[in-house]
FIBA-321534 format. One record per residue (C-alpha): residue in three letters; x, y, z. Coordinates in steps of 0.5 Angstrom, whole numbers, plus 500, padded with zeros to 3 digits. Example, Ala and Ser with C-alpha at 12.3 -4.5 7.8 and 13.67 -1.06 7.14 Angstrom:
% FIBA-321534
ALA525491516/SER527498514/
***
This chain:
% FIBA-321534
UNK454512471/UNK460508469/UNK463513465/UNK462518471/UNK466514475/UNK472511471/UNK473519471/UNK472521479/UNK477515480/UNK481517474/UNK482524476/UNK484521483/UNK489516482/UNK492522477/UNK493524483/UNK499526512/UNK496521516/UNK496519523/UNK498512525/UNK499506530/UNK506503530/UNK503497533/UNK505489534/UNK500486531/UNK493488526/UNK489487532/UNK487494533/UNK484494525/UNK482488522/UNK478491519/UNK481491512/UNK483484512/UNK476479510/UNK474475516/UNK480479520/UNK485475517/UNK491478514/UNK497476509/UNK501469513/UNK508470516/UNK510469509/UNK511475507/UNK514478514/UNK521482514/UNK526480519/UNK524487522/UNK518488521/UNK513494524/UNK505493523/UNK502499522/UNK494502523/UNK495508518/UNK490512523/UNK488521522/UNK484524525/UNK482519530/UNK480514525/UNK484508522/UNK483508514/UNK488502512/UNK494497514/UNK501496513/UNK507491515/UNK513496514/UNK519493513/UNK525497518/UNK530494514/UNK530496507/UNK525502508/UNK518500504/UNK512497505/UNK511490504/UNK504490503/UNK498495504/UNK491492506/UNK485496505/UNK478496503/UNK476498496/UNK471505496/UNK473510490/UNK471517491/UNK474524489/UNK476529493/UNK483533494/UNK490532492/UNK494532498/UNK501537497/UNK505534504/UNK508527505/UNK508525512/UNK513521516/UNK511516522/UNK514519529/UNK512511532/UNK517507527/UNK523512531/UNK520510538/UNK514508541/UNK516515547/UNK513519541/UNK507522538/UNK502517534/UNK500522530/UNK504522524/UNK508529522/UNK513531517/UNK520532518/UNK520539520/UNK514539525/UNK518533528/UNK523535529/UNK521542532/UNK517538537/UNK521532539/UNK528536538/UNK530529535/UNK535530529/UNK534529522/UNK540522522/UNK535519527/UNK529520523/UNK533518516/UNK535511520/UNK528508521/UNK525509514/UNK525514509/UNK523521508/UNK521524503/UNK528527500/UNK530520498/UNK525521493/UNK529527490/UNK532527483/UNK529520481/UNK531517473/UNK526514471/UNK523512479/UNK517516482/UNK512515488/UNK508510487/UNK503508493/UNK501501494/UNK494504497/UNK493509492/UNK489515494/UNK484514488/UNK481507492/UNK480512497/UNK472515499/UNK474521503/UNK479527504/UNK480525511/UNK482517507/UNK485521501/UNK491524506/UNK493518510/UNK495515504/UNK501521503/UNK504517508/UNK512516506/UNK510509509/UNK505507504/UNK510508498/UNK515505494/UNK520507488/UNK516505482/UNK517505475/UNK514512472/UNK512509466/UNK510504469/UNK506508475/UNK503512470/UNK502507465/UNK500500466/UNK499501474/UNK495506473/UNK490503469/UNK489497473/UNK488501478/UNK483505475/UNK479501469/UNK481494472/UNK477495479/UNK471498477/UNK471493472/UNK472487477/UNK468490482/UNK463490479/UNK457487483/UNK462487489/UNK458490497/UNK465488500/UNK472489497/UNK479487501/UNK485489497/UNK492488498/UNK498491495/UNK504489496/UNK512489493/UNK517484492/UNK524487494/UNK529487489/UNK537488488/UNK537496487/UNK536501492/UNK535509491/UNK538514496/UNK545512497/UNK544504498/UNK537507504/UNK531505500/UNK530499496/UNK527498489/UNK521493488/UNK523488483/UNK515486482/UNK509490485/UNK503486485/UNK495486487/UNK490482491/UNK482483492/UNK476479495/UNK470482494/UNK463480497/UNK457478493/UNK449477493/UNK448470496/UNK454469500/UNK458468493/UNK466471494/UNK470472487/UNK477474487/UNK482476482/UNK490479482/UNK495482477/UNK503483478/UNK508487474/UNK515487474/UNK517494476/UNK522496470/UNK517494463/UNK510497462/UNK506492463/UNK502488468/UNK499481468/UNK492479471/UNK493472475/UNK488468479/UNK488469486/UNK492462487/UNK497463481/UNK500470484/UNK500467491/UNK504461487/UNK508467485/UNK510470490/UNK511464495/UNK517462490/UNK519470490/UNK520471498/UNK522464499/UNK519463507/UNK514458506/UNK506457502/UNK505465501/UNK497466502/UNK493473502/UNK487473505/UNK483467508/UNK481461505/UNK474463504/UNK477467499/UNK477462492/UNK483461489/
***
């Protein structure tokens, strides 16, 4: 049975989405444990919160960056499946203005629609040809598609709001096998499983200067168990080697409180052990 799915999830991860722009999680704390998300320590001068929603059903969270044009985290709830890979990237209309579709689109459908240019779209995030012609980078998700149960939650992953200029090795080495081995390992035994997935900002960008390079990607979970037990755990990696550390809840809020430098980072409530 754990063989079947290790391979279910690994064919997954292997390899459009409707969102709400919003000010606030307060339309899907859902994906946070006890509804509460990471602290204002990890909030971006210019940030947009986002209730990533398609087909009329929110499927996860992300606090977007404006500015550097990546996410700084991702939040969603840990529920492996297998289905389709989607071959589309999707842009979200909202991040532009709050005049048009929340329904998110891709450039071509957007700009057919709304008749706004391709220099706007460009200054509120990023698009998909930012990722063109990459080295030694590639698309890597911080809600990967593999965590996801279901088509519908399987497409709202393909958002160009959910991913960040990865290391490729990395992406399909190290990452990967936390993403697949890892947590079926430590779910083990977990009802309920929050993750949170985010990145560091680092010095390099891609696209002319348009996107930044995370210097870290980092992970958080914390599961529900029989009898009113939680566990957690966590791993960050640095994005140009091919390795990822496992750490304790608390050392990689530690981390990541020296990292951002705005104050005590802490990623999920305090019910969550440390």
């Amino acid at each position: 049975m754990l063989l079947l799915l290790l391979l279910q999830v690994l064919a997954s991860c292997l390899w459009l989405g409707r969102s709400e722009v919003v000010t606030s999680f307060q339309s899907c704390p859902q994906f946070f444990f006890q509804g509460t998300p990471p602290n204002n320590a990890l909030r971006p001068n210019n940030p947009a919160w986002i209730c990533q929603r398609y087909n009329n059903r929110y499927h996860f969270a992300t606090l977007y960056n404006r500015d550097l044009r990546i996410p700084v985290y991702s939040a969603y709830l840990y529920q492996p499946g297998s289905g389709t890979r989607p071959n589309i990237w999707m842009v979200e209309p909202q991040l532009i203005s709050s005049q048009y579709s929340n329904d998110m689109q891709t450039v071509e459908d957007l700009r057919n629609q709304t008749k706004v240019t391709l220099a706007t779209i460009m200054n509120s995030q990023a698009i998909s040809q930012d990722y063109r012609n990459l080295k030694d980078l590639n698309r890597g998700h911080l809600n990967p598609r593999c965590h996801q149960y279901d088509n519908d939650s399987m497409m709202a992953t393909f958002t160009l709001t959910n991913i960040v200029p990865q290391n490729k090795t990395l992406n399909g080495g190290a990452w990967n096998d936390y993403e697949v081995k890892m947590m079926i390992n430590e779910t083990t035994g977990c009802t309920t499983t929050y993750v949170v997935v985010g990145a560091v900002p680092g010095n390099n960008y891609i696209a002319r200067q348009r996107v930044n390079v995370p210097s870290y990607i980092w992970a958080g979970a914390c599961c529900k168990k029989g009898n009113n037990q939680m566990k957690t755990w966590a791993v960050i990696a640095e994005n140009d080697k091919n390795a990822v550390q496992p750490l304790t809840l608390g050392d990689l809020e530690n981390r990541l409180t020296g990292y951002y430098g705005k104050g005590k980072v802490s990623l999920f409530h305090s019910d969550c052990p440390r």
